[in-house]
C-alpha positions in Angstrom: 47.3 -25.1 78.9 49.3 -27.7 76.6 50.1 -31.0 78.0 54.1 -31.3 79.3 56.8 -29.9 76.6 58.9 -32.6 76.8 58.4 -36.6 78.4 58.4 -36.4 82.4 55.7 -38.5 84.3 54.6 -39.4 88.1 53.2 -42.7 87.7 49.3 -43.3 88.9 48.9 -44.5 92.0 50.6 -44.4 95.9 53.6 -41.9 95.7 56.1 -40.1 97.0 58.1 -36.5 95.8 61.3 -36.6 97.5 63.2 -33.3 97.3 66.1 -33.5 95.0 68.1 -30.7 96.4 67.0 -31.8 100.4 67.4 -36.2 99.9 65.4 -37.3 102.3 62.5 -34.8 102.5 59.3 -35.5 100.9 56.3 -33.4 100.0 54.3 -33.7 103.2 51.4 -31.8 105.2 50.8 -30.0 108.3 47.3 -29.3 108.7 46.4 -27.8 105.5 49.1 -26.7 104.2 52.1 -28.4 102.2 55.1 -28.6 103.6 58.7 -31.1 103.6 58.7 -33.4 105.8 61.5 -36.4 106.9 60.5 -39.8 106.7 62.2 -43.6 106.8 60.9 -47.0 107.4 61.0 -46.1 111.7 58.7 -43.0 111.1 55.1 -43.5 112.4 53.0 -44.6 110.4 50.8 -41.0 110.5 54.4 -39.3 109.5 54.3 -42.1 106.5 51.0 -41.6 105.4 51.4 -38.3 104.8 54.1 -38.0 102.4 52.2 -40.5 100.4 49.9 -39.6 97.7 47.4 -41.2 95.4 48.6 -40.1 91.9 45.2 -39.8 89.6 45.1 -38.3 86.0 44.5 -34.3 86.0 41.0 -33.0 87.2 41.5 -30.0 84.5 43.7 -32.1 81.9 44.2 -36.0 82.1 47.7 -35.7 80.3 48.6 -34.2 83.7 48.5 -35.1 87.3 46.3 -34.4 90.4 47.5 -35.4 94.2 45.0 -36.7 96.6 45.8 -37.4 100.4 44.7 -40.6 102.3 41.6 -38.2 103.8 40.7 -37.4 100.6 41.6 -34.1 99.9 43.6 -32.5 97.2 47.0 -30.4 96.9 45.9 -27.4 95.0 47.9 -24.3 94.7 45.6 -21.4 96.3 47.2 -17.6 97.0 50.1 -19.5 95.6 51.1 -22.1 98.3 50.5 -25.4 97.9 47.5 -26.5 100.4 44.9 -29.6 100.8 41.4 -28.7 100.1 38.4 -30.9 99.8 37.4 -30.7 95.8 34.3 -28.2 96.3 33.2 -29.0 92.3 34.2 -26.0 90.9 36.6 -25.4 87.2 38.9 -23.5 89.6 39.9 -26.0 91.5 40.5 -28.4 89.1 42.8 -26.5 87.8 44.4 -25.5 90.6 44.6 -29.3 91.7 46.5 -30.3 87.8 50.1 -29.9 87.7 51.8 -30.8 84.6 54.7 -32.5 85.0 58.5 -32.0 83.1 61.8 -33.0 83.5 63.8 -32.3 86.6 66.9 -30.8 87.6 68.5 -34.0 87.6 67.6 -37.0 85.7 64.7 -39.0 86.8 63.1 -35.8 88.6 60.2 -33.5 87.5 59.3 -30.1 88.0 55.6 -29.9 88.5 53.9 -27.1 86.3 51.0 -25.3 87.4 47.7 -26.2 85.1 46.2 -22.6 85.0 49.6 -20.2 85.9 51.9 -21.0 82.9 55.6 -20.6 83.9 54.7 -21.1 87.5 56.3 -24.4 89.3 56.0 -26.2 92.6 58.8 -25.5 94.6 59.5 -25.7 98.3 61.0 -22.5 99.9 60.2 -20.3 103.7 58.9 -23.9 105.3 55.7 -24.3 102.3 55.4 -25.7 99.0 54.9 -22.3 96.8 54.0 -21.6 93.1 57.0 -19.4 91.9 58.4 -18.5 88.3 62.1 -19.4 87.6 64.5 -17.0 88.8 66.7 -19.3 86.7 69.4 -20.2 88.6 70.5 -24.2 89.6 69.5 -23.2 93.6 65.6 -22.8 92.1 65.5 -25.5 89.5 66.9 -27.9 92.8 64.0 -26.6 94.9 61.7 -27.3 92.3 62.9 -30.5 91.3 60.9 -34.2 93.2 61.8 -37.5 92.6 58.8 -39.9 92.5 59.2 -42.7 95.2 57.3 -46.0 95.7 54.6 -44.7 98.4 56.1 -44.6 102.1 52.4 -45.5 103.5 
């Protein structure tokens, strides 16, 4: 897959994806799988840590962006809902761990592109974080749009 079409970045480092059509909910976990999850400065600090991220350059293409949790695991799309997994070495899960990402819904956000499923985005929808295509209407593009937030760890 090429790199992103057009300029859209997640810095390196401790982050967090806020959802732009849901302020106020970040990209979180429950067990293994991804999910959105409310956090503010009184949140615990378990409920902070894990809408925070470690930002690294792509396993499968460092012009993109892979997601690592505090316990060391990865979000990687798998059956097409976002998940953690521990990285098990193989080309497959590097890509499924790389998300490209372009801009966003509104300014400042990014929609995060699948590596290896072109034309398939992050976006949160039924209580996960799925890999859908663009039905191409504003209600999709907002469910599929994060803004990248200093780290809430």
């Amino acid at each position: 897959m090429s790199p992103p079409a057009a300029a859209a970045t997640v810095p390196l480092g401790a982050q967090s994806l806020e959802s732009v059509d849901q302020p106020g909910l970040f990209v979180s976990y429950d067990g293994d799988f991804a999910t959105l999850g409310r956090v503010s400065a009184s949140s615990s600090a378990q409920s902070r840590q894990r809408v925070t991220f470690t930002v690294i350059g792509g396993l499968a293409d460092s012009r993109c962006v892979t997601f690592r949790a505090a316990d060391g695991r990865y979000l990687r799309h798998h059956y097409l809902r976002l998940r953690l997994s521990t990285d098990d070495g193989s080309e497959l899960f590097r890509e499924d761990a790389t998300f490209c990402p372009r801009p966003g819904a509104v300014a400042g956000s990014v929609t995060l592109h699948a590596h290896n499923y072109p034309g398939s985005v992050l976006r949160h929808r039924d209580g996960g974080i799925w890999l859908d295509g663009s039905d191409g209407t504003r209600a999709f593009a907002g469910q599929a749009s994060f803004v990248t937030r200093r780290a809430r760890a």
